[in-house]
C-alpha positions in Angstrom: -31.8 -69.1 10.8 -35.7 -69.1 9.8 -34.8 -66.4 7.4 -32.4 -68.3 6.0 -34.7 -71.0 5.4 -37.0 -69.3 3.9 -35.0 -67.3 0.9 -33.4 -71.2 0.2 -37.4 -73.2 0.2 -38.5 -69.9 -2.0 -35.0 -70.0 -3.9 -35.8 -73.5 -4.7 -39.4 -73.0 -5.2 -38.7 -70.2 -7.6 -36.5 -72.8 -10.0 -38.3 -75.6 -9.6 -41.2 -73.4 -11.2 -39.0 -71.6 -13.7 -37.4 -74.9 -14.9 -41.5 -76.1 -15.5 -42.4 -73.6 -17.3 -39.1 -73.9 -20.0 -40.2 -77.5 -19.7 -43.8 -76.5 -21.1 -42.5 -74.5 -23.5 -40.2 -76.6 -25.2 -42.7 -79.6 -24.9 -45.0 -77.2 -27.3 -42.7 -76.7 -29.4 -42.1 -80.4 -30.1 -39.1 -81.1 -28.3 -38.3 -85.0 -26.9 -40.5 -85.4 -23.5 -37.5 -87.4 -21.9 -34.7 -84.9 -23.0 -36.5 -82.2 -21.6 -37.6 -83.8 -18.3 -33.7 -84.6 -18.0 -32.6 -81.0 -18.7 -35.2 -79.4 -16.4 -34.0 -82.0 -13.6 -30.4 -81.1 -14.3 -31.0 -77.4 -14.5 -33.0 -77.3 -11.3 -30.4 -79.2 -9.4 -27.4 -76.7 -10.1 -29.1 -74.1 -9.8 -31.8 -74.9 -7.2 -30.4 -76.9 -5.1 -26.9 -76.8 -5.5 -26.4 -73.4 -4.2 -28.4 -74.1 -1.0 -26.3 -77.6 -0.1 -23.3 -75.5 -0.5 -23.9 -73.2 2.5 -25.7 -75.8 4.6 -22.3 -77.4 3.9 -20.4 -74.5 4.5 -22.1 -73.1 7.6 -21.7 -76.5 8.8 -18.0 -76.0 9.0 -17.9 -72.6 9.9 -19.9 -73.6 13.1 
């Protein structure tokens, strides 16, 4: 079970990074700051976040 901590806190990590960085670069390139910062917190919840609530979900009813 630590295992599977880890890959999902480094799994989330990993987005919440990547989604900052295409945050910064569409902020250079003149894009609107609020528009972006609602993307990126979009983005990094399906992707980031989502997947992990779905097996703590899932392993909740398997168990």
């Amino acid at each position: 079970m630590l295992i599977a901590k880890i890959i999902g806190t480094g799994w989330m990590l990993f987005w919440f990074f990547m989604c900052l960085s295409l945050m910064a670069k569409s902020l250079k390139e003149g894009s609107d700051a609020l528009g972006g910062l609602f993307s990126a917190s979009l983005m990094w919840l399906i992707f980031g976040f989502g997947p992990i609530v779905i097996v703590k979900f899932g392993w909740g009813f398997i168990r």
